[in-house]
VOLUMVO-527553 format. One record per residue: z negated, y, x of N, C-alpha, C, O in turn; residue number from 1; chain; residue in three letters. Coordinates in steps of 0.2 Angstrom, whole numbers, plus 5000, padded with zeros to 4 digits. Atoms other than C-alpha are relative to their C-alpha. Layout:
<recs>
@nzz:Z | nyy:Y | nxx:X | cazz:Z | cayy:Y | caxx:X | czz:Z | cyy:Y | cxx:X | ozz:Z | oyy:Y | oxx:X | seq:NUM | mol:A | type:ALA
...
</recs>
This chain:
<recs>
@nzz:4993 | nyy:5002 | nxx:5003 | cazz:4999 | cayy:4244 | caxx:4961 | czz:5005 | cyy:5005 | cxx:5003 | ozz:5003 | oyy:5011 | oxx:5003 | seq:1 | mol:A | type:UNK
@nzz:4994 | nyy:4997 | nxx:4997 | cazz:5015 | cayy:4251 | caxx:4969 | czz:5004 | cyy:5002 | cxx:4995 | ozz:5005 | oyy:4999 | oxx:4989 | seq:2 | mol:A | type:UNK
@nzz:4995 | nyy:4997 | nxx:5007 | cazz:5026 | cayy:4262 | caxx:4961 | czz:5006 | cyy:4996 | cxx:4996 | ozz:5007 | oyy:4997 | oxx:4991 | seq:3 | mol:A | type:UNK
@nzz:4997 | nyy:5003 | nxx:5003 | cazz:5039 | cayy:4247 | caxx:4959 | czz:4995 | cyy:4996 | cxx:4992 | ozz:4995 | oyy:4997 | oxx:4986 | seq:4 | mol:A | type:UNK
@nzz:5006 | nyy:5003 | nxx:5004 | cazz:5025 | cayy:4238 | caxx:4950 | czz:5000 | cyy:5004 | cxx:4993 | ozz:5003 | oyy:5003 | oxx:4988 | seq:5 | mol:A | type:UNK
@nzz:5001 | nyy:4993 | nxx:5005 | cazz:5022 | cayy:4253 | caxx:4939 | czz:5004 | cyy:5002 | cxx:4994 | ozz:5003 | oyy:5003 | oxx:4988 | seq:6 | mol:A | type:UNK
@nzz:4994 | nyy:4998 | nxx:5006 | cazz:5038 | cayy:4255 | caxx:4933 | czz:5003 | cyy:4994 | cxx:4997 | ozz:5006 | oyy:4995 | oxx:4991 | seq:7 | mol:A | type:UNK
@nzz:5000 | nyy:5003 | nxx:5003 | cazz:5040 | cayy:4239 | caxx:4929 | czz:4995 | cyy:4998 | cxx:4993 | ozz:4997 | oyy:4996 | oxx:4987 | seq:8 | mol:A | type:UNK
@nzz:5004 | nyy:5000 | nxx:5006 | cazz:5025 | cayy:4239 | caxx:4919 | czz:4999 | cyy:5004 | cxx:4994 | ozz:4995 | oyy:5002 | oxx:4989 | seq:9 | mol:A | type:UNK
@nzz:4997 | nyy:4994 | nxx:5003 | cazz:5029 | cayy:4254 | caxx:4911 | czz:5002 | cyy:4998 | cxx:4991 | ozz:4999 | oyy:4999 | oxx:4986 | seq:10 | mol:A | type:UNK
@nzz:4997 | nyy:5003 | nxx:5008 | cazz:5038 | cayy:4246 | caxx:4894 | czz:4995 | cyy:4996 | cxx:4996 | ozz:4994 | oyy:4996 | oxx:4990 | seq:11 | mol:A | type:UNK
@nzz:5005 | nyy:5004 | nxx:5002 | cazz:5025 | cayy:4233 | caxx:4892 | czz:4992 | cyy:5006 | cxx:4997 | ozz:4989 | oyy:5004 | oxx:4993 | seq:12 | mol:A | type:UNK
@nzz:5006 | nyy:4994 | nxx:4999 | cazz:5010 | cayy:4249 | caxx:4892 | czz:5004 | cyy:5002 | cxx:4995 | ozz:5000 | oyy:5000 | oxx:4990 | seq:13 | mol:A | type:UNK
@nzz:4997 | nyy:4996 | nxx:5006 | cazz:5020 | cayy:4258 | caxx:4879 | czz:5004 | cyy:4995 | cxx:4994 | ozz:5007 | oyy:4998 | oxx:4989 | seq:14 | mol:A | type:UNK
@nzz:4997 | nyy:5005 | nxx:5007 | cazz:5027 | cayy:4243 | caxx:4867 | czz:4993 | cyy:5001 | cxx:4995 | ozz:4987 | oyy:5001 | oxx:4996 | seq:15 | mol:A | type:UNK
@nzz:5007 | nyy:5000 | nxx:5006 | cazz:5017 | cayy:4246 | caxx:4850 | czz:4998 | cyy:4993 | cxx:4998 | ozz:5001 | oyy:4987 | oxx:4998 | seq:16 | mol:A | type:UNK
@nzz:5004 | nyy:5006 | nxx:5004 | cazz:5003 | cayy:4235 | caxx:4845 | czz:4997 | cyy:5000 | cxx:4993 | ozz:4995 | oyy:5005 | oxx:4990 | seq:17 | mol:A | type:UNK
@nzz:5001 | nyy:4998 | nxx:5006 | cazz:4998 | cayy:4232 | caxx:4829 | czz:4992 | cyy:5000 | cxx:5001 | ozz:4989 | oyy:4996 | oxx:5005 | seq:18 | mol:A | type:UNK
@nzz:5006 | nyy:4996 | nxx:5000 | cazz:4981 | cayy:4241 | caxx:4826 | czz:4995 | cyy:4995 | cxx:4993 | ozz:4990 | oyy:4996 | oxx:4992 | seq:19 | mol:A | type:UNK
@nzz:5004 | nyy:5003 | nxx:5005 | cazz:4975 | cayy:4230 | caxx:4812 | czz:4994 | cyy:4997 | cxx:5001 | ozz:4993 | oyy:4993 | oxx:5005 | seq:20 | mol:A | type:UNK
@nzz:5006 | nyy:5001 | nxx:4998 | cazz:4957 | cayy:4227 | caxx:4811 | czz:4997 | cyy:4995 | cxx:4997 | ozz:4995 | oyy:4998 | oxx:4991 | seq:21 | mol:A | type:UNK
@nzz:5004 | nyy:5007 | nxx:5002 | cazz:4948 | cayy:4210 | caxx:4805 | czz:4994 | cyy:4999 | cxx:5004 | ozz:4994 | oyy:4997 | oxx:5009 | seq:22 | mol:A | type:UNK
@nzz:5004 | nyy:5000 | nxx:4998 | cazz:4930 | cayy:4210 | caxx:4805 | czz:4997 | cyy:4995 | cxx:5005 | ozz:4993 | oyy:4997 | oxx:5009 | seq:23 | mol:A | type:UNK
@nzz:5001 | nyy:5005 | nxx:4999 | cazz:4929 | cayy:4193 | caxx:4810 | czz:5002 | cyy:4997 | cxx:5007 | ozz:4998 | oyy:4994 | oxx:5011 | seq:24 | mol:A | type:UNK
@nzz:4994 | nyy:5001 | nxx:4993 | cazz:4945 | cayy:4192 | caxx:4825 | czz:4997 | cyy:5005 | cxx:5003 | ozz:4995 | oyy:5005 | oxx:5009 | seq:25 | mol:A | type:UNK
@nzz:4996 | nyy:4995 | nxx:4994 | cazz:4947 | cayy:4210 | caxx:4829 | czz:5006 | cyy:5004 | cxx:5001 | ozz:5008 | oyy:5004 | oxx:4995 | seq:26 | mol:A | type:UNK
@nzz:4993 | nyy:4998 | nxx:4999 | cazz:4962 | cayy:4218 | caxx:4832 | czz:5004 | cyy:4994 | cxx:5000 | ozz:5002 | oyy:4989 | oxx:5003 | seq:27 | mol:A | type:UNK
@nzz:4996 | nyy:5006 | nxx:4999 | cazz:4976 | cayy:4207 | caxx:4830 | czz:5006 | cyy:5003 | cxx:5006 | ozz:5011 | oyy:5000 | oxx:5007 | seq:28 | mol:A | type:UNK
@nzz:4997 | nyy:4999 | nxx:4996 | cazz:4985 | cayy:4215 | caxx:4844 | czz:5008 | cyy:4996 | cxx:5002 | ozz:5011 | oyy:4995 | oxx:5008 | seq:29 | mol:A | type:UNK
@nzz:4992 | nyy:5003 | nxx:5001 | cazz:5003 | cayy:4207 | caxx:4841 | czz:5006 | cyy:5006 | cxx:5004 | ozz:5003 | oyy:5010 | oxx:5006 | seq:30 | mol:A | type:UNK
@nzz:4995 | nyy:4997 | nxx:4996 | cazz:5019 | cayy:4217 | caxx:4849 | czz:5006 | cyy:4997 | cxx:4997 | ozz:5011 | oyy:4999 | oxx:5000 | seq:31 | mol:A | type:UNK
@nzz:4995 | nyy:5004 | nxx:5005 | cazz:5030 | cayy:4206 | caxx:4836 | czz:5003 | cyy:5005 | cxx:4996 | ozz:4999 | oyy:5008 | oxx:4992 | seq:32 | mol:A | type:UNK
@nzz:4996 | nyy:4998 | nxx:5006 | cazz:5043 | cayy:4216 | caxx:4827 | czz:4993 | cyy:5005 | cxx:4997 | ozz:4991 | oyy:5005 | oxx:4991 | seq:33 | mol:A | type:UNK
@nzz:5004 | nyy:4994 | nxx:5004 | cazz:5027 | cayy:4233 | caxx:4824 | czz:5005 | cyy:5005 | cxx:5000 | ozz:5010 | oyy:5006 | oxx:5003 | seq:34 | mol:A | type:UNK
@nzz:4995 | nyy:4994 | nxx:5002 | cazz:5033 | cayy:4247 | caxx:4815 | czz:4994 | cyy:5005 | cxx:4999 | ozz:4989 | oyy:5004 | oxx:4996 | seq:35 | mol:A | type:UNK
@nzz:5005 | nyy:4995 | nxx:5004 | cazz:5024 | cayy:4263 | caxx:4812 | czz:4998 | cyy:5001 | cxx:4994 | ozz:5003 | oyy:5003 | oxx:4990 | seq:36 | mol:A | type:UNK
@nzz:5002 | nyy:4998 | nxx:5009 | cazz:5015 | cayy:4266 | caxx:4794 | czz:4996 | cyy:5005 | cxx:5001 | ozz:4994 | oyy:5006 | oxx:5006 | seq:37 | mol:A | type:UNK
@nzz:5005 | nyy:4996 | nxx:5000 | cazz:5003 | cayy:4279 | caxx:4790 | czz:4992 | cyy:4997 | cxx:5003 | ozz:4988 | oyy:4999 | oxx:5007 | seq:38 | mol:A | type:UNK
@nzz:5007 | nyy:5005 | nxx:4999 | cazz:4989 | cayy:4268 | caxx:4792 | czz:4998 | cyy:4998 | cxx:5008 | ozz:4992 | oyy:4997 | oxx:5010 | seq:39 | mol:A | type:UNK
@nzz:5000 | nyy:4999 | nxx:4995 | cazz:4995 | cayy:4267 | caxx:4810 | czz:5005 | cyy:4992 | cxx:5004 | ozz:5006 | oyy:4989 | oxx:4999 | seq:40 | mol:A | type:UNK
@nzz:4997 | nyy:5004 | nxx:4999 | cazz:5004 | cayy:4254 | caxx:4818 | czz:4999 | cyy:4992 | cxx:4999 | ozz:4994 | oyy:4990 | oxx:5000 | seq:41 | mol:A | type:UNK
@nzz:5002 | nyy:5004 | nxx:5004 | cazz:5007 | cayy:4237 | caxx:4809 | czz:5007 | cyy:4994 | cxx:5002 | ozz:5013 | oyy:4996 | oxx:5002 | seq:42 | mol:A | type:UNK
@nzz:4994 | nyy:5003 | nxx:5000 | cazz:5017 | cayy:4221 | caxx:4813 | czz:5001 | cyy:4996 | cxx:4992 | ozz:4998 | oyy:4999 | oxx:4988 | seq:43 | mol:A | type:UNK
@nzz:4998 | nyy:5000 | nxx:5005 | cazz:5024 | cayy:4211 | caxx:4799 | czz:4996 | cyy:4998 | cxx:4995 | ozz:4996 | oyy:5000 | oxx:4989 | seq:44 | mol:A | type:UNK
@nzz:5004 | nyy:5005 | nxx:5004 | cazz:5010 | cayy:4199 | caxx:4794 | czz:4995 | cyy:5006 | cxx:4999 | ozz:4991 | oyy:5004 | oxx:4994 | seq:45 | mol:A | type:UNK
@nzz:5004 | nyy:4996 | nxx:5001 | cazz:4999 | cayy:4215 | caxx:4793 | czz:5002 | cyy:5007 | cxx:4996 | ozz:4998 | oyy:5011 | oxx:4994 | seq:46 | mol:A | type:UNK
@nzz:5000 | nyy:4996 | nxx:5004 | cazz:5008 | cayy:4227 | caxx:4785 | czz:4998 | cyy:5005 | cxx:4993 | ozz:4994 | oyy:5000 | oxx:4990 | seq:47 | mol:A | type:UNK
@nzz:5004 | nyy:4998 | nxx:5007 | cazz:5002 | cayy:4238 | caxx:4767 | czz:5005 | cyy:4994 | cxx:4996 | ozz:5002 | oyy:4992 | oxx:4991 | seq:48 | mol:A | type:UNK
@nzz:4997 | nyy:5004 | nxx:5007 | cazz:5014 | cayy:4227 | caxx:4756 | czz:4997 | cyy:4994 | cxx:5002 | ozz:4992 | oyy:4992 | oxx:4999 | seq:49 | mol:A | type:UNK
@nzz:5002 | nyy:5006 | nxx:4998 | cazz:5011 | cayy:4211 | caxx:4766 | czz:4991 | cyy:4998 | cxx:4997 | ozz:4989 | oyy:4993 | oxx:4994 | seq:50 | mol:A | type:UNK
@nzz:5006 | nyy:4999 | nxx:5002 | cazz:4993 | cayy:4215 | caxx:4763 | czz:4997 | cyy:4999 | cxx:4992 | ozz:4992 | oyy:4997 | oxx:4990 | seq:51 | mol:A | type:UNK
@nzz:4999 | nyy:4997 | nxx:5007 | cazz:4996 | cayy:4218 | caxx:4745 | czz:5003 | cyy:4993 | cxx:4999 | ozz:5003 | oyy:4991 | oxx:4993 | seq:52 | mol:A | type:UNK
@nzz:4996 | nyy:5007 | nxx:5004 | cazz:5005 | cayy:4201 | caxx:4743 | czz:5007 | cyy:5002 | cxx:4998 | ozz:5011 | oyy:4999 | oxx:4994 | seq:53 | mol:A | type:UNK
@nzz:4992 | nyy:5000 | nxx:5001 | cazz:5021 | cayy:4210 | caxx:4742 | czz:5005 | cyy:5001 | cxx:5002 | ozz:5005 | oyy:5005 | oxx:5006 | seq:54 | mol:A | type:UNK
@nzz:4993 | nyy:5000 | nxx:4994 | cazz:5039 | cayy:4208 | caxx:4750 | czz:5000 | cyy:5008 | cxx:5003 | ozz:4998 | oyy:5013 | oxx:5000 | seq:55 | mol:A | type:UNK
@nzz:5000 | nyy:4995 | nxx:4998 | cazz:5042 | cayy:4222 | caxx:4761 | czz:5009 | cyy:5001 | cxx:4999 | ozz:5013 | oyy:4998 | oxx:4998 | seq:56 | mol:A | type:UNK
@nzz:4993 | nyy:4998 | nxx:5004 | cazz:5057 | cayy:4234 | caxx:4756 | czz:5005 | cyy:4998 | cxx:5001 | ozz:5010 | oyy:4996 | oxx:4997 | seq:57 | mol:A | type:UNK
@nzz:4994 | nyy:5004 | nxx:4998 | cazz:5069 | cayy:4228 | caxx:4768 | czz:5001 | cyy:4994 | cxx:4999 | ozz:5007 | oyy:4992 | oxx:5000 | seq:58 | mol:A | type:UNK
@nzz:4998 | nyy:5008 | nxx:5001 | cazz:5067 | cayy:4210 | caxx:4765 | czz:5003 | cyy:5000 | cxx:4991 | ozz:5006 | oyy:4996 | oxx:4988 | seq:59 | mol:A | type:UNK
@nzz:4999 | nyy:4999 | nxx:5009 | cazz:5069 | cayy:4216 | caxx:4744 | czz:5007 | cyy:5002 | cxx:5002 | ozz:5011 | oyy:5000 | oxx:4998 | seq:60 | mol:A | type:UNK
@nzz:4993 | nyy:4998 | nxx:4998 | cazz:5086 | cayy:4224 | caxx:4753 | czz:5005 | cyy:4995 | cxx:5001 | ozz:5011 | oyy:4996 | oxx:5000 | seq:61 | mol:A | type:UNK
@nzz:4995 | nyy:5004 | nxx:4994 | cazz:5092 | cayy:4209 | caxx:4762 | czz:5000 | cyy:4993 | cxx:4992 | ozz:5005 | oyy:4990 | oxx:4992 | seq:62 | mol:A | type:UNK
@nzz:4998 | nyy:5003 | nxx:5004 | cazz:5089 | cayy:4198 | caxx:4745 | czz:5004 | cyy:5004 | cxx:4995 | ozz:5006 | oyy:5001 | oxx:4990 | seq:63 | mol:A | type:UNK
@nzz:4996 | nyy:4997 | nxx:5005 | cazz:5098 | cayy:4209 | caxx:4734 | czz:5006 | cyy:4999 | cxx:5002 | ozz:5010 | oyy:4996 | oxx:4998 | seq:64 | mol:A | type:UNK
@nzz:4994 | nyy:5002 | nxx:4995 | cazz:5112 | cayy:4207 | caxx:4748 | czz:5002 | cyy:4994 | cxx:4997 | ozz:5008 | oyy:4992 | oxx:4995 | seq:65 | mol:A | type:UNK
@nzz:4997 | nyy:5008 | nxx:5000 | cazz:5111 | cayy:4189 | caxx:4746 | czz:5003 | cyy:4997 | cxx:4993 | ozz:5006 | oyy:4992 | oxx:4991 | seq:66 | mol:A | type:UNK
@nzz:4998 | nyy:5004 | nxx:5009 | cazz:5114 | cayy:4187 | caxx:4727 | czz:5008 | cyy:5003 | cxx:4999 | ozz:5010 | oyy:5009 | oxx:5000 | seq:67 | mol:A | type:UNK
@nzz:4994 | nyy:4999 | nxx:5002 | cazz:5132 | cayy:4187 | caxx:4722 | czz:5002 | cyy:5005 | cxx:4993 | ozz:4999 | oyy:5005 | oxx:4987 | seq:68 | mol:A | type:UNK
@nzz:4998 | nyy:4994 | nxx:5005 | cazz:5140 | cayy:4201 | caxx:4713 | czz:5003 | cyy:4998 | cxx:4994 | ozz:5009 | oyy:4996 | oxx:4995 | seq:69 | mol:A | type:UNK
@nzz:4998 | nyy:5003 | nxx:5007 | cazz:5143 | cayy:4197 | caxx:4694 | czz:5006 | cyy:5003 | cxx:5000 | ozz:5007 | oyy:5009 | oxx:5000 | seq:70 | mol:A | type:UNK
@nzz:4994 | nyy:4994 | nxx:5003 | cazz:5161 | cayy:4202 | caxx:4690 | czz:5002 | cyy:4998 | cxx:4994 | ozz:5003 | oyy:4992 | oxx:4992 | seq:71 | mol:A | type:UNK
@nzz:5000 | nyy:4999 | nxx:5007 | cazz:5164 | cayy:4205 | caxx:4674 | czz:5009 | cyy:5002 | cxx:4998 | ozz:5012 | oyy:5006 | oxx:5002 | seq:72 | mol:A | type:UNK
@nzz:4994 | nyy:4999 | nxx:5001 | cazz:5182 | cayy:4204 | caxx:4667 | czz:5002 | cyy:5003 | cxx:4995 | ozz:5000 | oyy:4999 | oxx:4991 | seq:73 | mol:A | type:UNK
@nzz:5000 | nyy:4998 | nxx:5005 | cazz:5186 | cayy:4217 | caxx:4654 | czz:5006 | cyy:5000 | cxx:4998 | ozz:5009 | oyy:5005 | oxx:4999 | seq:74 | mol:A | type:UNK
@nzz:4992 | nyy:5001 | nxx:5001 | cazz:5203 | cayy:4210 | caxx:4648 | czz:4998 | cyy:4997 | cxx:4992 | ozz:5003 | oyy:4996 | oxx:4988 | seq:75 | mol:A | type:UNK
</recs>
């Protein structure tokens, strides 16, 4: 491999993978949208909430966003 080579390959070698483990698969090794968790690196579909069957924080962020704000007229 040549050092252009190298350096190209450089981001790809360091992009996280998700570390999730399924007796059956394997590692799901995805490179989708991973984020770090305690647990260790996790893309969405593997996540601790995800796992749990629960929305994940920021998506509970982005629906609260989306509902319109009640205004109340106190007249």
């Amino acid at each position: 491999m040549s050092a252009d080579e190298a350096l190209r390959a450089r981001p790809r070698l360091l992009a996280p993978v998700c570390g999730f483990w399924c007796p059956d698969t394997g590692t799901c090794g995805s490179t989708q949208q991973v984020r770090p968790y305690t647990v260790g690196p996790r893309c969405r579909r593997h996540t601790p909430a995800a796992l749990a069957g629960r929305p994940e924080p920021d998506d509970l962020l982005q629906r609260a966003r989306a509902v319109p704000a009640v205004r109340r007229d106190d007249h």
